[in-house]
LOPA-467797 format. One record per residue (C-alpha): residue number from 0; z, x, y; residue in three letters. Coordinates in steps of 0.05 Angstrom, whole numbers, m for minus. Layout:
<NUM; <Z; X; Y>; "Ala">
...
! end
This chain:
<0; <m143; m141; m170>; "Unk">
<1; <m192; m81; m179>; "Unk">
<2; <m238; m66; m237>; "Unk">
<3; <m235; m6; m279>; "Unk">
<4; <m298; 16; m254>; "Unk">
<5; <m269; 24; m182>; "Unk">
<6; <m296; m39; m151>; "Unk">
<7; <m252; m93; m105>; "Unk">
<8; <m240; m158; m131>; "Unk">
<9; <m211; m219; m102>; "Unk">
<10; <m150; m244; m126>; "Unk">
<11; <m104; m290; m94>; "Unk">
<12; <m145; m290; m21>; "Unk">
<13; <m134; m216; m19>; "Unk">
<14; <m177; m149; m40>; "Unk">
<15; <m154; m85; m65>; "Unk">
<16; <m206; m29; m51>; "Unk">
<17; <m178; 39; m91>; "Unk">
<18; <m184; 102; m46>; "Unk">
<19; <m179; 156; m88>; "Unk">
<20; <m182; 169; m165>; "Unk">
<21; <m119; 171; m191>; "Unk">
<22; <m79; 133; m134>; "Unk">
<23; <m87; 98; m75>; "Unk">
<24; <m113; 27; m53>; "Unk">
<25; <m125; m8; 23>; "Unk">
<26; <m98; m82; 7>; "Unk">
<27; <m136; m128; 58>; "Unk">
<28; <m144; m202; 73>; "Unk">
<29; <m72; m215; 79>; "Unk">
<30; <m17; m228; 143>; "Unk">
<31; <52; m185; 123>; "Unk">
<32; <84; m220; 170>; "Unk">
<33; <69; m283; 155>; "Unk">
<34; <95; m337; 88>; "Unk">
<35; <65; m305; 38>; "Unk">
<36; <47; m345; m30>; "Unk">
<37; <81; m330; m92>; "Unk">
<38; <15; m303; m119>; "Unk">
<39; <m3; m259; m64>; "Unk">
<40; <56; m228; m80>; "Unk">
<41; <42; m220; m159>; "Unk">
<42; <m15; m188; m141>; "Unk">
<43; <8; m138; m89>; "Unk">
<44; <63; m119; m137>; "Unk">
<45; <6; m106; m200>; "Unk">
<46; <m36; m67; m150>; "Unk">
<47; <27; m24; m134>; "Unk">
<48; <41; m17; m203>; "Unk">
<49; <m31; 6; m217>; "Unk">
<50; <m41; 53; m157>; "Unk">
<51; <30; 73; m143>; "Unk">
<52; <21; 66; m65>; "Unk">
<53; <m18; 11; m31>; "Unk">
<54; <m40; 7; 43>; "Unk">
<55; <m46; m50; 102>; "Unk">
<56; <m76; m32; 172>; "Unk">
<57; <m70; m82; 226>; "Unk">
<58; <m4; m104; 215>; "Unk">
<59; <41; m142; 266>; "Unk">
<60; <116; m145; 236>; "Unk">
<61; <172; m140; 277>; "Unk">
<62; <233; m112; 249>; "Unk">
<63; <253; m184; 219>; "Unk">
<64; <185; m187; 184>; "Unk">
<65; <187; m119; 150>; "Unk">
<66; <258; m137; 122>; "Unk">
<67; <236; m213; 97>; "Unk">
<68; <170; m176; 69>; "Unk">
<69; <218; m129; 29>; "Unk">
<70; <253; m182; 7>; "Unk">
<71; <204; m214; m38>; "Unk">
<72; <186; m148; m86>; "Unk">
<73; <267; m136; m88>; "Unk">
<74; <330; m125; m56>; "Unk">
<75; <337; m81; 8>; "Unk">
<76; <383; m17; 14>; "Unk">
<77; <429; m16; 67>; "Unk">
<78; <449; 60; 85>; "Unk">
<79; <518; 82; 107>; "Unk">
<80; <487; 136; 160>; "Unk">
<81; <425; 132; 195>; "Unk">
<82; <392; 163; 249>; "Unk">
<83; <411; 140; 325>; "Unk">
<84; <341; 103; 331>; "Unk">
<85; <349; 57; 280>; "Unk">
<86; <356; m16; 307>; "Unk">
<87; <430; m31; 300>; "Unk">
<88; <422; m107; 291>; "Unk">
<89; <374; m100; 232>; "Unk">
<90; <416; m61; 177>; "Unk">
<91; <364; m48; 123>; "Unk">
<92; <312; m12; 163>; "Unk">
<93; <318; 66; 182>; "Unk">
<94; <277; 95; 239>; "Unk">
<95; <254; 159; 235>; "Unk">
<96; <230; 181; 308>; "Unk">
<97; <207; 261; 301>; "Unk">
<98; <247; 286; 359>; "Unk">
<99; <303; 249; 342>; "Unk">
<100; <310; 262; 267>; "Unk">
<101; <354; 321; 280>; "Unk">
<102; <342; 333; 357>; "Unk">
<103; <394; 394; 354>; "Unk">
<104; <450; 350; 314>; "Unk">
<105; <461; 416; 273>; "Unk">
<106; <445; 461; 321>; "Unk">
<107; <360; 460; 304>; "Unk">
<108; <309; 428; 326>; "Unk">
<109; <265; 390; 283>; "Unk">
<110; <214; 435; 280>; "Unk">
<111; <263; 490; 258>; "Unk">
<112; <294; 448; 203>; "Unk">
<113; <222; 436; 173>; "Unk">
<114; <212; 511; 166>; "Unk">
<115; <275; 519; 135>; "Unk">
<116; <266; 465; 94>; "Unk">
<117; <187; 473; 74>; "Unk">
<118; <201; 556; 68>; "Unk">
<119; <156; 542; 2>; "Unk">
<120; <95; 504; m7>; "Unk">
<121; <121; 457; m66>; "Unk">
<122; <187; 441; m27>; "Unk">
<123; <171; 391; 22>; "Unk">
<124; <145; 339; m36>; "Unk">
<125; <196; 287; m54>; "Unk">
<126; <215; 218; m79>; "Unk">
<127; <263; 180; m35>; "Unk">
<128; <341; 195; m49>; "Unk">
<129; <330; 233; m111>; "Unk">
<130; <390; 263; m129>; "Unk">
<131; <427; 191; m131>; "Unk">
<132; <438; 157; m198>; "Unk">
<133; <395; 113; m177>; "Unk">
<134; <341; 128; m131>; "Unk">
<135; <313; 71; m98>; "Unk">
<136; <251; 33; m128>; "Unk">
<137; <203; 34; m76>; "Unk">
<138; <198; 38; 4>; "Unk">
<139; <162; 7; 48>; "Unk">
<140; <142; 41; 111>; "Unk">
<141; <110; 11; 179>; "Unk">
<142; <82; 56; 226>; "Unk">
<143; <110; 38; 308>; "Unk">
<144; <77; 96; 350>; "Unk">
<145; <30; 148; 315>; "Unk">
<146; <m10; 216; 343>; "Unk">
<147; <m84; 210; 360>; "Unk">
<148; <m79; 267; 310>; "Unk">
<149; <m48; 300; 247>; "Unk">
<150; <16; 261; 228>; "Unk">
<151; <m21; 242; 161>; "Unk">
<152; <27; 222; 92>; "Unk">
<153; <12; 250; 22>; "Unk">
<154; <27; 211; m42>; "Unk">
<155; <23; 239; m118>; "Unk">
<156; <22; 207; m180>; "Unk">
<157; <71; 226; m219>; "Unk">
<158; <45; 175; m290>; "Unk">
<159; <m21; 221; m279>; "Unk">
<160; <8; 278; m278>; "Unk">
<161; <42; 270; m339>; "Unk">
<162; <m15; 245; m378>; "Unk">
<163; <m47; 301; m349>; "Unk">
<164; <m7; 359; m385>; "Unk">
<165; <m29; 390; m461>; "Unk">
<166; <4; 355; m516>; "Unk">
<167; <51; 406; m537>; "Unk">
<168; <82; 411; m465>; "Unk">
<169; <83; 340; m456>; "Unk">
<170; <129; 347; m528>; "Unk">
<171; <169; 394; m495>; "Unk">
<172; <185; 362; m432>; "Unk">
<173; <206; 299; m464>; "Unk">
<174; <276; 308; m484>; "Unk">
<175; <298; 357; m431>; "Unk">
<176; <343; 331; m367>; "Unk">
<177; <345; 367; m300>; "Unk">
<178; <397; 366; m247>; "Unk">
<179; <371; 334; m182>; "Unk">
<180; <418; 363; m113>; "Unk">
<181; <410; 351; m37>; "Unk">
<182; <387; 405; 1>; "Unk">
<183; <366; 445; m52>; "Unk">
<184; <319; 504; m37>; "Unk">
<185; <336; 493; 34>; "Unk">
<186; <337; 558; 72>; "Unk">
<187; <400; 576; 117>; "Unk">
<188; <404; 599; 184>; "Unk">
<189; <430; 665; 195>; "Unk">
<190; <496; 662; 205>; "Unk">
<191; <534; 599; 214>; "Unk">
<192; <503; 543; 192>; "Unk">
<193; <526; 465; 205>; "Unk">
<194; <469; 434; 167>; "Unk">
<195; <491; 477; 105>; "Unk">
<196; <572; 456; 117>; "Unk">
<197; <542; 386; 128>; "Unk">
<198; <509; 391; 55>; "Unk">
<199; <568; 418; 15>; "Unk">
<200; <620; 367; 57>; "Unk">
<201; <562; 314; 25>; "Unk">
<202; <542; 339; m42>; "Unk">
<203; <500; 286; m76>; "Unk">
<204; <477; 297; m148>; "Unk">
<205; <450; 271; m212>; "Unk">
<206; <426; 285; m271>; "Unk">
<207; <368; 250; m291>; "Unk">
<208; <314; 261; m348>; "Unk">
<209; <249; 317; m333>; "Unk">
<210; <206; 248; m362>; "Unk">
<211; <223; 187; m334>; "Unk">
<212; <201; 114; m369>; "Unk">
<213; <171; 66; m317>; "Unk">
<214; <218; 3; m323>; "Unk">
<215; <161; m46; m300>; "Unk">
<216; <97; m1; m332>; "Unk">
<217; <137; 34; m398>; "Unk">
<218; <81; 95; m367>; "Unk">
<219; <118; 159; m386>; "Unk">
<220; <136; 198; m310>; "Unk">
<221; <139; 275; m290>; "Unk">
<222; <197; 253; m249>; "Unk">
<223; <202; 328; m215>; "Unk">
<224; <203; 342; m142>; "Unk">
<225; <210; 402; m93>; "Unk">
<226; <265; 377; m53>; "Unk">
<227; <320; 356; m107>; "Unk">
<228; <306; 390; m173>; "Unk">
<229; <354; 448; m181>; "Unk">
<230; <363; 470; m264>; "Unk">
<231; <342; 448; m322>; "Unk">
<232; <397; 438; m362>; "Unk">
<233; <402; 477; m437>; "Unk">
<234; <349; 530; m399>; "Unk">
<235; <369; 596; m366>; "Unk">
<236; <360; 601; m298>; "Unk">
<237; <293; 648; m301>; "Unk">
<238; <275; 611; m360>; "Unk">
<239; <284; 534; m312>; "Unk">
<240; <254; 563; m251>; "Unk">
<241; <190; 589; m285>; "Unk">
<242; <185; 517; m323>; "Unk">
<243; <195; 476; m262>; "Unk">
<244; <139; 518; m226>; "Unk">
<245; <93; 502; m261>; "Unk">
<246; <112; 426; m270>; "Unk">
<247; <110; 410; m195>; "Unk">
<248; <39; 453; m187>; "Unk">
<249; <23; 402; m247>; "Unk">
<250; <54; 344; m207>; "Unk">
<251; <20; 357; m140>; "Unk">
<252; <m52; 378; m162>; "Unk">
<253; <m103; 348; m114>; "Unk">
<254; <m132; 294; m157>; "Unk">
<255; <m69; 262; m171>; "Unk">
<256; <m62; 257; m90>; "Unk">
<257; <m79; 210; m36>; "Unk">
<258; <m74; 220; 38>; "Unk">
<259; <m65; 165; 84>; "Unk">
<260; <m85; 169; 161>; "Unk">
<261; <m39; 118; 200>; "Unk">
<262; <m51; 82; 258>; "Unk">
<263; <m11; 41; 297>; "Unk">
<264; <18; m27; 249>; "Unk">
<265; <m9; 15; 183>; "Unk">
<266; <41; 3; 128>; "Unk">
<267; <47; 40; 68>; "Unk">
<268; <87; 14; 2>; "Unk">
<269; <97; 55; m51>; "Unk">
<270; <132; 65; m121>; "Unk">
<271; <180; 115; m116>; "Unk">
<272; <188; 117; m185>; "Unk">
<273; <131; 140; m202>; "Unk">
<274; <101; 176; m138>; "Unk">
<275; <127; 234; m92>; "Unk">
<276; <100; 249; m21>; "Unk">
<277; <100; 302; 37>; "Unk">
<278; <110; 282; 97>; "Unk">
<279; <70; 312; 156>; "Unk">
<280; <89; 384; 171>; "Unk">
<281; <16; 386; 222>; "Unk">
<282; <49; 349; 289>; "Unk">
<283; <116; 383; 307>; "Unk">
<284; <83; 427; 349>; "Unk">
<285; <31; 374; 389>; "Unk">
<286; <91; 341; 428>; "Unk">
<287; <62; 275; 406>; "Unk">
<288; <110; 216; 385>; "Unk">
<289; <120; 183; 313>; "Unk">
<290; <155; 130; 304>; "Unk">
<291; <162; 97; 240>; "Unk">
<292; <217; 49; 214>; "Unk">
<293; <223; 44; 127>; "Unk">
<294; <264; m2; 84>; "Unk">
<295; <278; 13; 18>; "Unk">
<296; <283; m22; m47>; "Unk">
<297; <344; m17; m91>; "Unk">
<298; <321; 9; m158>; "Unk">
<299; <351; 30; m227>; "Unk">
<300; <386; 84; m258>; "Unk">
<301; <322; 128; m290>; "Unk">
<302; <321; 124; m371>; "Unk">
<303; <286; 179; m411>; "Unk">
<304; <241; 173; m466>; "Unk">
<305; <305; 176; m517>; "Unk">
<306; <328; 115; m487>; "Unk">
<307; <387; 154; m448>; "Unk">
<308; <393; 138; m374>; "Unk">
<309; <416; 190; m323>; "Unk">
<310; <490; 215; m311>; "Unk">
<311; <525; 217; m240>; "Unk">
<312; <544; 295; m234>; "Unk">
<313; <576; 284; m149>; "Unk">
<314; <575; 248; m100>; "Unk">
<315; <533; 190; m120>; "Unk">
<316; <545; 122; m162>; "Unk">
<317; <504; 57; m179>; "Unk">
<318; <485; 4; m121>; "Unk">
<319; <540; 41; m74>; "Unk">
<320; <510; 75; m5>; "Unk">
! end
């Protein structure tokens, strides 16, 4: 465990050494891959709880290891669709390989989709599946090939950011709900475009409280996002987009960030109920491989500080993929 001052501890044969203020800790003195003890895994699961995202470096799962790993903090997701370079015997884990993500599937490459995609600076920063009922818990994510350069993750603390608005907005915030969509903000091509047919033919969307309660923590959430959050319901459109700006400036303000550098067998595990990141937008262009493989933890239908939970609007419904 780690002291509030900021210093590592020992607990259960392993250290947790924080990384940055708000968020962030390197877990060492512990084999992922091998049979871990039940208290080893007690305390990785408190230090995720406390720093949202923890890191290992020096890791040597195989697929089969990541998946048994995953299944001692919960219960894996297993996706309808993934990507062609996820392992086909090993249903839980989704590859993500940079040139292959879209690789001209919709008629883009990946570097084009990111533009279109990122045509803001808030709208890259997500949680995991966030426009399902019920996004997944948390994700674990190993790192296979990496560049010598860029490629780097960012995480934000979502409790933080919270805790870090003015009373009366944090009033104001509490009882609202916004409607979370896939591929919202996402820019089109000109012209015909397949990835925007593709998104209506799969329209995916919830509704889900602007303050989320941390099942495990009870910490009050800013559970906003750049990728998914579309309206907030009861609140013109002007009067929504204006609101939401300034939440996710709130929500990604450096000192609620971390920024991991990965190296080859770095994994990262983080809450993604209380966290959002960006991926790496810096590498497209290098023509250097990343491969990373992720598994995902099934997680619960978000409940808002009234005690209502979130309503399926499309597209979307509880522990189905």
């Amino acid at each position: 465990m780690t002291t509030d001052t900021g210093t590592a501890e020992w607990d259960a044969g392993i250290e947790v050494n924080p990384v940055a203020g708000h968020i962030g800790a390197e877990i060492t003195g512990v084999d992922l891959s091998g049979d871990l003890d039940d208290s080893v895994v007690a305390a990785i699961r408190a230090a995720l709880l406390r720093w949202k995202v923890v890191f290992f470096r020096g890791q040597k799962l195989d697929h089969a290891g990541h998946v048994a790993f995953a299944r001692r903090f919960g219960e894996p997701v297993v996706l309808g669709r993934r990507g062609s370079a996820s392992p086909v015997e090993f249903a839980e884990i989704e590859t993500t390989a940079d040139r292959l993500e879209l690789g001209g599937k919709f008629g883009m490459e990946h570097e084009e989709w990111l533009q279109r995609r990122r045509h803001t600076l808030l709208r890259g920063w997500h949680c995991d599946h966030g426009a399902r009922i019920d996004p997944p818990a948390a994700t674990i994510l190993r790192a296979e090939t990496v560049p010598p350069y860029g490629g780097d993750t960012t995480w934000s603390n979502l409790a933080a950011a919270y805790a870090g608005l003015s009373a009366p907005v944090r009033e104001f915030v509490d009882g609202l709900r916004v409607e979370h969509r896939l591929g919202v903000g996402y820019q089109p091509r000109p012209g015909d475009d397949a990835y925007v047919r593709h998104l209506l033919d799969h329209q995916v969307a919830s509704l889900h409280p602007l303050v989320r309660v941390h099942p495990e923590s009870g910490e009050r959430i800013l559970y906003v996002n750049g990728y998914y959050v579309e309206q907030i319901a009861g609140l013109s459109r002007a009067e929504s987009r204006a609101v939401l700006d300034m939440l996710l400036e709130q929500a990604v303000r450096p000192e609620y960030t971390v920024r991991f550098r990965w190296e080859p067998g770095s994994v990262a595990f983080w809450d993604n109920r209380a966290t959002i990141h960006l991926a790496p937008g810096d590498n497209a262009h290098l023509g250097f491989p990343r491969t990373m493989h992720r598994v995902m933890l099934a997680g619960e239908v978000p409940v808002g500080p009234d005690g209502k939970p979130s309503e399926a609007i499309t597209g979307t419904e509880v522990g189905r993929w």
